[in-house]
C-alpha angles and dihedrals in degrees: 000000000000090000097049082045096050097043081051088054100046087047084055098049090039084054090048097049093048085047091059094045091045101045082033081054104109107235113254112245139214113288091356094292113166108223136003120246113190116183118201131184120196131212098022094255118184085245091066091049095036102039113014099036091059092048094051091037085058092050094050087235124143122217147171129265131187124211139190119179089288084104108100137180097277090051108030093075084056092052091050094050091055086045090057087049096058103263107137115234106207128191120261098166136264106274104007101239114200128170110284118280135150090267086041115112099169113043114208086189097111106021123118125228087253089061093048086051098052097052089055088044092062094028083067099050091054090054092052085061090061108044108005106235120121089195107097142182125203132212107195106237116258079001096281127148097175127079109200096337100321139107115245101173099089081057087045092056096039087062100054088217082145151024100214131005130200126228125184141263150132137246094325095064100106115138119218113134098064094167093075099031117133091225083198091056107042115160122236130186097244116210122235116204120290090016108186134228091244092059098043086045096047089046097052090050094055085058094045093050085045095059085226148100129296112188109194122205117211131173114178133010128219074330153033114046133318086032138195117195113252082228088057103048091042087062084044094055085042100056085046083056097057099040094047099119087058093035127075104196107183137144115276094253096057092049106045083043091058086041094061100045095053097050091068111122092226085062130120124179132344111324110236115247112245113246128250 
């Protein structure tokens, strides 16, 4: 009976110890590169459109914006035409409500998840008049999941709005255990103003020694608020350039969506990407 008990013991721990390798294992990525880099720019400023999107279109890189009706009709044929190229336009609400402070136009304060909700819900539908997916990522306005206190993001998942939604960070916010990653709550290295190419590069290599994911949150460009300088994202983009063998740089929905496939228990080996 000891020895039953003890065999039964030894399979346990054996069981727990191939769990851990296996969940500690670094996801293999697309053409054996070695990490995921995923830029994002928020509030579809004309920065974005006039001073990153030429850098990235030169590069030959895709990337994620995320847009609120601020879109207009001078703005909204350029934002198809990145989206018929394969950049990936994401929801950031209508109106971008924060809690209230003095550079606050829209206050979340009061405003009840159902409100939240709603706002995610049209802002959709005006992206799918853009660009025609009904397939959508999120990224929560000033970072915040919270409205007045509360959190909104279990309303937000009951509703099935989106797919993915980015949160907020710093340096930290490297991703590498996806199995037990919250997709409604995905961490980002949000910029501070002035941000320099140190930072962005630093930053870049830890992902890349991590064999994991890196999600970078820009606003403007060489312009508007939040800005990073059009000369230091231009080193950034050229540091991305040169380690492109190594570096996988792709929109958030294709990652995650790789991600996601290839956490899958039954999975064996790196997932192939669909074709376009």
């Amino acid at each position: 009976m000891r020895h039953s008990y003890r065999t039964k013991f030894i399979l346990l721990l054996s069981g727990l110890f191939a769990f851990l390798v296996t969940s500690a294992q670094p996801l293999l990525w697309p053409h054996h590169k070695k990490a995921v880099i995923v830029l994002t720019y928020d509030d579809a400023l004309l920065s974005q459109l006039n001073n990153a999107v030429p850098q990235l279109q030169k590069a030959g890189f895709k990337a994620t914006f995320f847009l609120t009706s601020d879109i207009d009709p001078s703005t909204i044929p350029r934002w198809r035409s990145l989206a018929k190229q394969g950049f990936e336009l994401g929801n950031h609400t209508l109106y971008h409500p924060c809690s209230s402070s003095e550079d606050v136009t829209v206050s979340s304060d009061h405003m009840t998840a159902y409100q939240m909700v709603r706002e995610i819900e049209i802002m959709n539908r005006m992206l799918f008049a853009v660009d025609g997916k009904n397939t959508r990522t999120f990224a929560y306005p000033c970072a915040e999941t919270t409205l007045g206190g509360k959190d909104y993001v279990d309303s937000l998942r009951r509703y099935k709005l989106v797919k993915y939604a980015r949160i907020g960070g710093d340096t930290d916010a490297v991703v590498t255990d996806f199995s037990h990653l919250d997709l409604l709550r995905i961490p980002s290295f949000g910029l501070e103003d002035s941000t320099s190419s140190a930072a962005l590069i630093a930053y870049v290599k830890k992902v890349e020694q991590s064999g994991g994911m890196g999600i970078i949150m820009f606003h403007g460009i060489g312009g508007d608020y939040i800005t990073t300088s059009s000369a230091v994202h231009q080193e950034l983009i050229d540091f991305l350039v040169k380690n492109r063998k190594d570096i996988w740089i792709t929109t958030f929905q294709e990652a995650m969506d790789y991600a996601a496939r290839h956490s899958l228990p039954d999975r064996q080996g790196p997932v192939p990407l669909r074709a376009h």
